[in-house]
Structure formats: structure tokens, C-alpha cells
C-alpha positions in Angstrom: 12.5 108.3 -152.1 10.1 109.8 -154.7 6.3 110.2 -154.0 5.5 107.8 -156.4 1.8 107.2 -156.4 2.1 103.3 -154.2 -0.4 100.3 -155.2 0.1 97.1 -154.4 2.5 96.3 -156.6 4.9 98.9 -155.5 3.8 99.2 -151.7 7.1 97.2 -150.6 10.5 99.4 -150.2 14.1 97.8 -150.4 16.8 100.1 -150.0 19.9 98.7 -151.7 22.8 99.9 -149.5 21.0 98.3 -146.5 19.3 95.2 -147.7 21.8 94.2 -150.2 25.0 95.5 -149.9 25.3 95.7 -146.3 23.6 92.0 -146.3 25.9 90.2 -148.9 29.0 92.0 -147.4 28.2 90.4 -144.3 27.8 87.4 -146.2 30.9 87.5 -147.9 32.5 87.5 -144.5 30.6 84.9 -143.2 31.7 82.5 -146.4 36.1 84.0 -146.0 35.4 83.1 -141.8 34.0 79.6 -143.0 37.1 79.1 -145.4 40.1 80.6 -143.5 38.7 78.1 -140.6 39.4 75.0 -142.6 43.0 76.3 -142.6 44.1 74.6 -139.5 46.7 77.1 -139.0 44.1 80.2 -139.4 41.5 78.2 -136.9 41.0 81.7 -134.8 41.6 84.0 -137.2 38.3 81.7 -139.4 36.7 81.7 -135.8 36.8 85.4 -135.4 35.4 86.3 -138.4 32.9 84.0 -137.9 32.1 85.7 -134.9 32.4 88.9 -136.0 30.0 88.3 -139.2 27.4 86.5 -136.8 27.5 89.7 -134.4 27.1 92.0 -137.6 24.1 89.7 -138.8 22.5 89.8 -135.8 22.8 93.7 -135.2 21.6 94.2 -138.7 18.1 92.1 -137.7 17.8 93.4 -134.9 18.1 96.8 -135.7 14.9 96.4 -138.3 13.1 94.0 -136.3 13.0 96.7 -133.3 12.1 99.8 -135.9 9.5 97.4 -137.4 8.0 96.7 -134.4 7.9 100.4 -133.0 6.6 101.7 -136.1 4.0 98.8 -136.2 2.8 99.9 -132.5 2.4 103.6 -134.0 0.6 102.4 -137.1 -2.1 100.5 -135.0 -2.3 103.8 -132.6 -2.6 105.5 -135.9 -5.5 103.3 -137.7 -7.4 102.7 -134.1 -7.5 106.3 -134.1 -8.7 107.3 -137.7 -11.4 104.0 -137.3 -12.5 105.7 -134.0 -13.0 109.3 -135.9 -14.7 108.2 -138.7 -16.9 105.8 -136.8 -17.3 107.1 -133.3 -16.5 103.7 -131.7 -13.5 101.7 -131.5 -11.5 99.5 -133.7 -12.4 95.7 -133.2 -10.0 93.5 -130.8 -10.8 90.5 -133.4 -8.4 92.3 -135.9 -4.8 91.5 -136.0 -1.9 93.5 -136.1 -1.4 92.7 -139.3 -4.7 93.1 -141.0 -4.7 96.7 -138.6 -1.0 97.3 -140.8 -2.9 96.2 -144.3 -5.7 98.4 -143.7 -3.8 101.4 -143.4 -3.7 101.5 -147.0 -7.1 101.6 -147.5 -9.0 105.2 -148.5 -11.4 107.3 -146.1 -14.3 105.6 -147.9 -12.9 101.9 -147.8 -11.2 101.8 -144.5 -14.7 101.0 -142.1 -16.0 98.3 -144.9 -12.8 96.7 -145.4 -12.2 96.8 -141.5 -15.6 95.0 -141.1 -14.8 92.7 -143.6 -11.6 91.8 -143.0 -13.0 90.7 -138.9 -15.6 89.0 -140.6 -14.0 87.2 -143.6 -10.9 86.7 -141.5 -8.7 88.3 -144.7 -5.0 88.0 -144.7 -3.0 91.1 -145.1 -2.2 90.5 -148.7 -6.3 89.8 -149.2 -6.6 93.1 -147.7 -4.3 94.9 -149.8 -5.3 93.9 -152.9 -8.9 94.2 -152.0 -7.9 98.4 -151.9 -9.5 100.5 -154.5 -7.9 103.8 -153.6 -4.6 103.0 -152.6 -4.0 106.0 -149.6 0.0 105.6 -149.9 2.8 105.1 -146.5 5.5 107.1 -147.8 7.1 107.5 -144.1 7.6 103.6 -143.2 11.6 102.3 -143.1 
């Protein structure tokens, strides 16, 4: 991936091998199980690819869902962190995980405000976002 200055507008990354090819190939074998099954003389082989493309599916999910979630744990160790240097006390309790995960975006000199505001305005992570003035890019998140 390039180091293309990110913004809101290009923040979100979709790698195409993995969120659509791999994705509509396990679709396409979803729709052949679904068809070869009405074949009453293919009933198991229709069954077993529907199985198969339902196991696929659900590895695929799961395998992003867990990475999400372990880099979401590390990215709210990261931002309690840089709150408690620049401050000297720690992050609030009263944010969410996913206003924590917005403001990670946010510059040195936003990141406190914003933090404060977000608690006290109760801003959405998109809010958030597009409340940044000096986008401080994630170039490392899968």
C-alpha cells in the first residue's frame, strides 16, 4: 500500500483479492451448491458444497473479526497511552471503543480536545472523524 497522505475520505482500506475475490468466489460456490442441490440426483454433492462454502464463509469472517478485534485492543493501549503522555492522567472510562478507534486519527494538538469533546458531546466515530483537522494517518491497520 502507498503512503498516501489518509483523510476521511480515504481512511477505509479494501484489498481486492480478499474482500472481493476471495468473497464472490465463495459466493459463487454458495449459488452452484444451491443449484446442483435441486438436482435430486446431486442432493449430496449440492449439500457438500453448501457445506463447504458455509465453512469457507465462516473462516473468512472469522479470520478478520479476530485480527480486528486484536488490533482494536492494541489501538486502545496505544491512544490510552499517548492521552496519558500528553496529559498526565488517564483516558476517560466514558469513551467507547469506538470513539477511542476514531480518535486515533486525530493530531498531537486535537487529540485531548476532541477526546473531551467526544465524552462530553457523546460523538459517533464518524462525528469524530470528520471533526479532524490534521488527519495523523494508520497506515499499519489490516
Amino acid at each position: 500500500m502507498s503512503k498516501k497522505n489518509q483523510n476521511f475520505n480515504n481512511h477505509i482500506r479494501l484489498v481486492a483479492g480478499y474482500h472481493y475475490l476471495t468473497y464472490g468466489l465463495i459466493v459463487l460456490l454458495l449459488i452452484s451448491g444451491v443449484i446442483i442441490s435441486l438436482q435430486s440426483e446431486k442432493l449430496i454433492l449440492g449439500l457438500l458444497i453448501l457445506m463447504i462454502s458455509t465453512i469457507l464463509g465462516l473462516i473468512g469472517f472469522y479470520a478478520r473479526y479476530f485480527a480486528i478485534k486484536a488490533q482494536d485492543r492494541a489501538i486502545r493501549a496505544e491512544e490510552s497511552l499517548w492521552f496519558f503522555i500528553l496529559t498526565g492522567k488517564p483516558i476517560s472510562k466514558n469513551l467507547r471503543l469506538g470513539q477511542i478507534i476514531a480518535l486515533r486519527f486525530a493530531s498531537d494538538d486535537e487529540f485531548v480536545d476532541l477526546a473531551a469533546r467526544a465524552e462530553n458531546e457523546n460523538l459517533k466515530s464518524k462525528e469524530i472523524k470528520q471533526a479532524i483537522k490534521n488527519w495523523r494517518g494508520d497506515y499499519h491497520r489490516v
